[in-house]
N, C-alpha and C positions, 0 to 999 in steps of 0.2 A: 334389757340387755344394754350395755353403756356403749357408745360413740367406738370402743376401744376395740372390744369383742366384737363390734358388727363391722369394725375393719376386717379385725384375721378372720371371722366368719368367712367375708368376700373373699380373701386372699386365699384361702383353701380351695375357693371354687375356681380361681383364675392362677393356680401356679400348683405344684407339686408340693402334696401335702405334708411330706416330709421334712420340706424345707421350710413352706410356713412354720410347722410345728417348732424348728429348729429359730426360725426367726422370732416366734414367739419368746420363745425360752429366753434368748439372747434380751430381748427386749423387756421382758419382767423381772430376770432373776442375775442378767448381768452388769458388770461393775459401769464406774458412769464412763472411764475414760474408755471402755470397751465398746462407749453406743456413740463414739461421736468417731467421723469421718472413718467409718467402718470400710476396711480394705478386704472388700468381698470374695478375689481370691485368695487369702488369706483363710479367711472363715471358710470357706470351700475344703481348704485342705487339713483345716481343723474338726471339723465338721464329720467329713470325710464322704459328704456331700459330692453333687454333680457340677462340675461351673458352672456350664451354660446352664441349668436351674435354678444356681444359688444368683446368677445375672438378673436372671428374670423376676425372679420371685422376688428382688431389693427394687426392680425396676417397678412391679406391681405393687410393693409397699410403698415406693416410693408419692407410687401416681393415688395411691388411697389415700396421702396422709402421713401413715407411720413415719417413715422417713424422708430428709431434706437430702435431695441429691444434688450435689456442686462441685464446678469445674475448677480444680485448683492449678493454675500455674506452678511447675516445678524446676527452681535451680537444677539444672545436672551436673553442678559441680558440687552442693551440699546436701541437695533433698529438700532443700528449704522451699517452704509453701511463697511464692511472689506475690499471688494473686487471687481471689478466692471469689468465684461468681457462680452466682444460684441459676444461671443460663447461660448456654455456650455462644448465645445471640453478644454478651457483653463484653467475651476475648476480644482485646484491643489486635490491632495490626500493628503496632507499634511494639519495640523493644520492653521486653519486663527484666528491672537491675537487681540486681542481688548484692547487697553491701556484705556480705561476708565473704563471696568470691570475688567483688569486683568484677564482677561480668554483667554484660547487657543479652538477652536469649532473645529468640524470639520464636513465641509459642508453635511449637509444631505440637501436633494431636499424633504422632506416634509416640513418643515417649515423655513428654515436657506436658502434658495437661491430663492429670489422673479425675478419674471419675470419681468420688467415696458420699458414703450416705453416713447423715446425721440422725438420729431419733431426732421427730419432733417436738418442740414442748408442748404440745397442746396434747400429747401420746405421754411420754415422762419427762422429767426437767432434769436436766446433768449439770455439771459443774461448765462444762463446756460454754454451755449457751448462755454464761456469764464468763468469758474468757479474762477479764481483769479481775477478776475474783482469784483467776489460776495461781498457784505458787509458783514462784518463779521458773522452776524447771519443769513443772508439770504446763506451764507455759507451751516454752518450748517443744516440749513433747508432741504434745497436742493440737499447738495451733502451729507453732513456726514449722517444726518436720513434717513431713508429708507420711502416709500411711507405708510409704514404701522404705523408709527407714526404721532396719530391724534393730530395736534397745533391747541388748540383755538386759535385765531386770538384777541381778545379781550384780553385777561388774557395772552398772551404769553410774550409783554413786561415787564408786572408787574412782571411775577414767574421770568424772566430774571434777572430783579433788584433783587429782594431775594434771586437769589441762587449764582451770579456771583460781584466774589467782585472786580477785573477786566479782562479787555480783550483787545487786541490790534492787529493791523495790521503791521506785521515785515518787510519789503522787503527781498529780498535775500541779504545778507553778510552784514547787517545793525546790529545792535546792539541796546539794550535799558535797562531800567531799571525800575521797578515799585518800590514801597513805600509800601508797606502795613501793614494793621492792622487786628492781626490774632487776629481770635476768637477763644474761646475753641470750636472750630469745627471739623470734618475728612477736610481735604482739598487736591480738586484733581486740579493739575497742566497741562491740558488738550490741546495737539496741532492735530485739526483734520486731519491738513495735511500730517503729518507725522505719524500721529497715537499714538505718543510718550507722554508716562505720568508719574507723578510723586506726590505719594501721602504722605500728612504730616500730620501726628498725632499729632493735639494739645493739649494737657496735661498738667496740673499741673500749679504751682501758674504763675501770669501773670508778664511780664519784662519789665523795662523801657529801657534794653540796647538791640542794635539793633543786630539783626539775619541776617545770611546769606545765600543765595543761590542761585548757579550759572548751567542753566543749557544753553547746545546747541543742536541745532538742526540740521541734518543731514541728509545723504541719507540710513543711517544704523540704521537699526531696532532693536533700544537701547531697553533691558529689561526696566519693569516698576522702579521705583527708590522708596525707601520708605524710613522716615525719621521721629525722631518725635524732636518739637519744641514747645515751650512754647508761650503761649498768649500776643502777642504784634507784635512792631514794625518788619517789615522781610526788606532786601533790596532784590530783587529779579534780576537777571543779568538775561539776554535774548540774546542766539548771535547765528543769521539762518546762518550757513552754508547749509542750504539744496538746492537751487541754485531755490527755490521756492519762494515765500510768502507764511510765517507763522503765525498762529493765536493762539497763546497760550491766552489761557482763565483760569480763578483759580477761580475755584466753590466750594460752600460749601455742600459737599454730606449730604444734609439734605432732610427732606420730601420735600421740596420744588421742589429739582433738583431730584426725586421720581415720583412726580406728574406732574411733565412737560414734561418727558419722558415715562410715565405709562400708555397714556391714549393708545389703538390703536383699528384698522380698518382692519378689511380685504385686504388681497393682495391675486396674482394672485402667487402660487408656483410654481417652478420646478417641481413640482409630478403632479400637476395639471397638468400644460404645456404639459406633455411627455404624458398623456394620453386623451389628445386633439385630435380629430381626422382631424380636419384641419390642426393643426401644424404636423400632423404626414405626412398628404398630400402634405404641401406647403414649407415643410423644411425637405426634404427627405435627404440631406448632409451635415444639419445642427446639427446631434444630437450629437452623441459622437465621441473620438478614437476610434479604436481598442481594447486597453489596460486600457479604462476607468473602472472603475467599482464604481459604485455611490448606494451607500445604501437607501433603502426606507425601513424608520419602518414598514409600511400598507400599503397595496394595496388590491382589489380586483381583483380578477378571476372570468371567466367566461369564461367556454370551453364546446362547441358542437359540435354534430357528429350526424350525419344522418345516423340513422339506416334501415342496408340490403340496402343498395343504389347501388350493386353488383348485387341484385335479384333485384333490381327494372331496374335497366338497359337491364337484358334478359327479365323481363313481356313486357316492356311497348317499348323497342328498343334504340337505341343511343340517336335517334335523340328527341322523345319524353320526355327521361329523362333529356336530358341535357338541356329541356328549364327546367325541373321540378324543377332540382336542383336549376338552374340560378336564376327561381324566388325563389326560398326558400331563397339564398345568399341575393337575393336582398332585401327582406322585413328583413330580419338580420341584414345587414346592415345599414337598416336605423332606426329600433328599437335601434340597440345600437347607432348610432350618437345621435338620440333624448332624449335617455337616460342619455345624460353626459359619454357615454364611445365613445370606442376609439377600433378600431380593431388591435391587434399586427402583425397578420398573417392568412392565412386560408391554409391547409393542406390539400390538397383533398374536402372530405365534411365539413370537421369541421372548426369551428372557434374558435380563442382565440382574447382576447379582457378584456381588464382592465374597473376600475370603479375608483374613488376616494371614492365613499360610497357606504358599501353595501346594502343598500335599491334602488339605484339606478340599480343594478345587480340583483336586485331580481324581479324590477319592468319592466327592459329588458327580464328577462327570465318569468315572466309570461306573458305579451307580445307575446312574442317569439312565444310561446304556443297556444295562440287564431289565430297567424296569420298561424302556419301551421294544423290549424279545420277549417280555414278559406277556405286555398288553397285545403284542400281534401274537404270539402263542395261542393266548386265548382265543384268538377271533380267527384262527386260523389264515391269516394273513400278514404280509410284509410290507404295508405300507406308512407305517408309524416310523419315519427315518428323523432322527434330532440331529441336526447339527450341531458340533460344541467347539468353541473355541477357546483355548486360556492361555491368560499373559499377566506378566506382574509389571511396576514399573512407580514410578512418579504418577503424583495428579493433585487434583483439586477438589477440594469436599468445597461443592456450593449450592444453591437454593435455585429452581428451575421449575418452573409451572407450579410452584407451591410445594414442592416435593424436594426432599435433601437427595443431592443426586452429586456425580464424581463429572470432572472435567480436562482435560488430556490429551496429549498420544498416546496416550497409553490405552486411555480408554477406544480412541479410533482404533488402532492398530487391535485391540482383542477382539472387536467389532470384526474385522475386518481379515482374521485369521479365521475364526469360523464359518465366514462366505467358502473356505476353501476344501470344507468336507462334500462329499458328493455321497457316502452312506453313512452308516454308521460311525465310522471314525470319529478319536478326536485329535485336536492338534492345537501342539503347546509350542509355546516360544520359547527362545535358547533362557533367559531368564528364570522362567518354571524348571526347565532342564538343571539346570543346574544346584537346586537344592536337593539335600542330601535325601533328606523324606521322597521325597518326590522316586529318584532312583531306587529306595530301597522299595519303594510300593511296586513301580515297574517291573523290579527284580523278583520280589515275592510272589506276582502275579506272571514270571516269565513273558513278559511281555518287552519285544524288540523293537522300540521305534525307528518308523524311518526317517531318515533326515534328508530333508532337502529346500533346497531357496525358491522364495516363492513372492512373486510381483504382488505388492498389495494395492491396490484404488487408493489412490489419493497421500501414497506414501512411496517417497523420495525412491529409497535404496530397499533393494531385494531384503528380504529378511531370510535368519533359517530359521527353520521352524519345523518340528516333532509330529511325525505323524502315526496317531496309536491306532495301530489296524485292529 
């Protein structure tokens, strides 16, 4: 049996066989630019596949071998790829620039640093994993746009022609020259390998006598260059010192180069990722520094605590409680895996554990709820009571006892609303409340919350906050 086949062999035994089967296929019989930074949900919905399996099942090829998984920094003004690291340990803190938008970002893991998997070549070789081999637009495609920019395949050569009036292949320490004919256009001067640009304002009556402009390319990350010139003839100078091959291309920022970059598709994020509960399994020393600290707009919480589990251990004994608990952990745990969450840690009885939406925290914790009515049914008794509390908000994805863990008020305050059930209930903050999922679940379940303000420990001003009886 080859290296290849005792990969998918494992992967059949560690993810959903269907999906392996599907990732095989893809990986044997599909094209080369279809295996490089594969945008998972994508394939999911092509597939027509499960996500969170088609997650898992890239994240277990990944960890076998098959595939190279890496964090791309992404422009949100073009989709353009900034920055491209095979560990989320090497996202700078510092601004990544976009010379095509002239903007400076700075990496947030909810939407700006897409996850995507590459086939590895030691599995099959693509054109990819020689990126200066690429033609010039399959460049582009591939390495400079990110997975979440959707190319009609039809209409892409044509918008090409109307938005690019030329483009060329530089070698390193070659030199060249274009001719052109400017238009009363904005005109962007665009080299994706370098990143380097240089935008001209065309303006004002048009010239029979010839223009010039001389730019080079290099290992230093030149500011953008701005310039304004009149309608006509330009002589253009070209000289790559970057010790690369360069691709400067001179497009006309008009709707054309708008609509060819505008269109997009769903990708797999950073925020997503970290609250994966496989990848939090299968990449336990893959997540941050020490000294990281990585901002997420939103997240959801989700914190419980088994209540009197102190008096249930002198009723019922060590030994009976500890299976009691055990199964409680475990029917929790796989509510929130099924759910789309992700467990951060467990303390004793309680649990913390993220969501990417909170209708999906909402739908874990009522969940939650039937399976421990469930577990006292059986036993003919009432004393399996969970606490639940959930909150959305701002926070901090950072590294904490060796373990990728969130950082907050947000996180105190969900902590700190679920001190406030006393049975079964649960109770959600105004934030949760107000997603639309969220209400239509409460609705569909007739379910009336009550609302009211409530003193939290170690926070400032009353909160409201939803109490689901």
């Amino acid at each position: 049996m080859s290296d290849v086949q005792a990969q998918f062999s494992v992967l059949r035994q560690t993810t959903d066989p269907a999906v392996a089967d599907a990732i095989m296929h893809l990986v044997e019989k599909g094209e080369d630019h279809e295996l490089n930074r594969v945008n998972v949900l994508d394939f999911s919905k092509r597939s027509g596949l499960d996500e969170e399996k088609v997650i898992s099942g890239f994240l277990h090829a990944s960890r076998l071998g098959v595939f190279e998984l890496t964090w791309n920094v992404l422009c949100p003004g073009c989709g353009g790829v900034l920055d491209a690291h095979s560990t989320l340990k090497s996202l700078r803190h510092d601004d990544y620039q976009c010379g095509l938008c002239a903007c400076g970002y700075e990496a947030s893991v909810d939407e700006q640093v897409e996850v995507a998997f590459t086939v590895s070549p030691r599995v099959r070789r693509i054109a990819a994993h020689d990126p200066h081999t690429l033609p010039i637009w399959e460049y582009f495609k591939q390495i400079f746009w990110s997975s979440g920019v959707d190319f009609n395949k039809d209409s892409f050569g044509e918008l090409v022609s109307e938005v690019v009036l030329d483009a060329l292949e530089l070698p390193a320490g070659d030199k060249a020259v274009l001719s052109l004919q400017l238009p009363k256009q904005f005109i962007i001067v665009f080299e994706p390998v370098t990143h380097s640009a240089h935008f001209i304002d065309v303006q004002g009556e048009p010239t029979k006598d010839r223009q010039h402009l001389s730019l080079m390319y290099n290992k230093v990350h030149a500011p953008v260059g701005n310039m304004t010139l009149r309608p006509g003839p330009l002589r253009l100078s070209l000289d790559n010192q970057a010790g690369v091959r360069v691709l400067p291309s001179v497009f006309i920022a008009a709707e054309g180069l708008h609509h060819l970059i505008g269109k997009r598709k769903p990708f797999l994020t950073a925020k997503r990722i970290l609250s994966n509960q496989t990848f939090r399994d299968v990449y336990k020393a893959d997540n941050l520094n020490v000294d990281q600290r990585l901002k997420i707009t939103s997240l959801t919480f989700l914190f419980t605590d088994l209540k009197g589990s102190t008096a249930l251990y002198e009723r019922v004994g060590d030994l009976a409680a500890f299976d009691l608990v055990r199964a409680h952990f475990h029917a929790l745990l796989d509510i929130i895996a099924s759910e789309r969450g992700a467990v951060v840690k467990t303390i004793g009885d309680a649990v913390m554990a993220t969501f990417i939406r909170a209708e999906d925290a909402l739908a874990a914790g009522l969940r939650m709820r039937m399976a421990m009515q469930k577990l006292n049914a059986e036993r003919g008794k009432e004393d399996l009571i969970v606490k639940i509390g959930i909150h959305e908000g701002p926070c901090l994805a950072v590294m904490l006892n060796e373990r990728q863990d969130y950082f907050g008020q947000t996180v105190n305050i969900a902590a700190r609303v679920q001190s406030l059930s006393t049975s079964q209930e649960i109770h959600l903050t105004q934030p949760v409340m107000e997603s639309p999922e969220v209400a239509r679940i409460l609705n569909r379940a007739e379910i009336r919350p009550i609302q009211k303000e409530a003193a939290l420990r170690g926070i400032a001003d009353k909160l409201v906050v939803y109490e689901i009886p």
